[in-house]
C-alpha positions in Angstrom: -10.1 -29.0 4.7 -12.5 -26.1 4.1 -15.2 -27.1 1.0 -15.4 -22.4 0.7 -14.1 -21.4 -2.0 -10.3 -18.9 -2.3 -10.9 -16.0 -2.1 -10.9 -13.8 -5.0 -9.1 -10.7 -6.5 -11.0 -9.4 -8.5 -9.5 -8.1 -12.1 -5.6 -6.7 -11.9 -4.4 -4.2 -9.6 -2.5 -0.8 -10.9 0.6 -0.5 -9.0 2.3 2.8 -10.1 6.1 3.5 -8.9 7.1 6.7 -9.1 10.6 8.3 -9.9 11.1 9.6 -6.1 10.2 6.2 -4.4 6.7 6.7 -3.7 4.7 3.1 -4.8 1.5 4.0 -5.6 -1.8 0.6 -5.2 -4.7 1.8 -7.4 -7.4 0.2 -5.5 -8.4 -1.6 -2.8 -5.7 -3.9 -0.9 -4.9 -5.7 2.1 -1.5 -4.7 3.7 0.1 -6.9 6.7 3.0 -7.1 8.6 5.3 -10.0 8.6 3.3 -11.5 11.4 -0.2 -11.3 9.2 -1.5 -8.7 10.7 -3.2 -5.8 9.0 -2.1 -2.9 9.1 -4.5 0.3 9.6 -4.2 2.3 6.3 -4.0 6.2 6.8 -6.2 8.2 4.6 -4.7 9.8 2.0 -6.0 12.5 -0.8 -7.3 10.2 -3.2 -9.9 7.8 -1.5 -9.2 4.2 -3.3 -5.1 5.1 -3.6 -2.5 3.8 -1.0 1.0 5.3 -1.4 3.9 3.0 0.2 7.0 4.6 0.8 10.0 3.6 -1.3 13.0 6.2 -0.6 13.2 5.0 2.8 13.2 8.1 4.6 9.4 7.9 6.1 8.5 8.1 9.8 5.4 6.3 8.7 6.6 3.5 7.2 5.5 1.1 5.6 3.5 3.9 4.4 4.8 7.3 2.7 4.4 10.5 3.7 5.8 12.6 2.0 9.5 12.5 3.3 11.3 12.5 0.1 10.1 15.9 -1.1 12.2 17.0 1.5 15.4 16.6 -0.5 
C-alpha cells in the first residue's frame, strides 16, 4: 500500500445538460476510455468548458461537435 494521499477534487463540478444533447463539464476533468486511457480533449470556444455529445449523432464522439444543430 501507498502511505500518498487520494487524490483530490477540488470543490463540485458544474455539469450542464442541455435540451439538444450536448453535456456541458464546467471545469477541468479527466476523460478516459473504458481501458483508462485518457483521452486527448479538443479545444473548444470557451477554454475551461468540455462539451460531450449526447444526441448521438457525433463523428467525434465521445466528444460533441456540433452534429445535432443539423436537424
Amino acid at each position: 500500500m501507498s502511505d500518498s494521499p487520494p487524490e483530490q477534487i477540488p470543490g463540485p463540478i458544474l455539469i450542464t445538460v442541455k435540451p439538444k444533447g450536448t453535456i456541458v463539464i464546467h471545469g477541468a476533468a479527466r476523460i478516459e476510455d473504458v481501458e483508462g486511457n485518457p483521452l486527448i480533449i479538443p479545444t473548444f470556444k470557451q477554454p475551461g468548458v468540455i462539451k460531450l455529445c449526447g444526441c448521438g449523432r457525433s463523428a467525434n464522439k465521445p466528444f460533441c461537435d456540433g452534429s445535432h444543430k443539423k436537424e
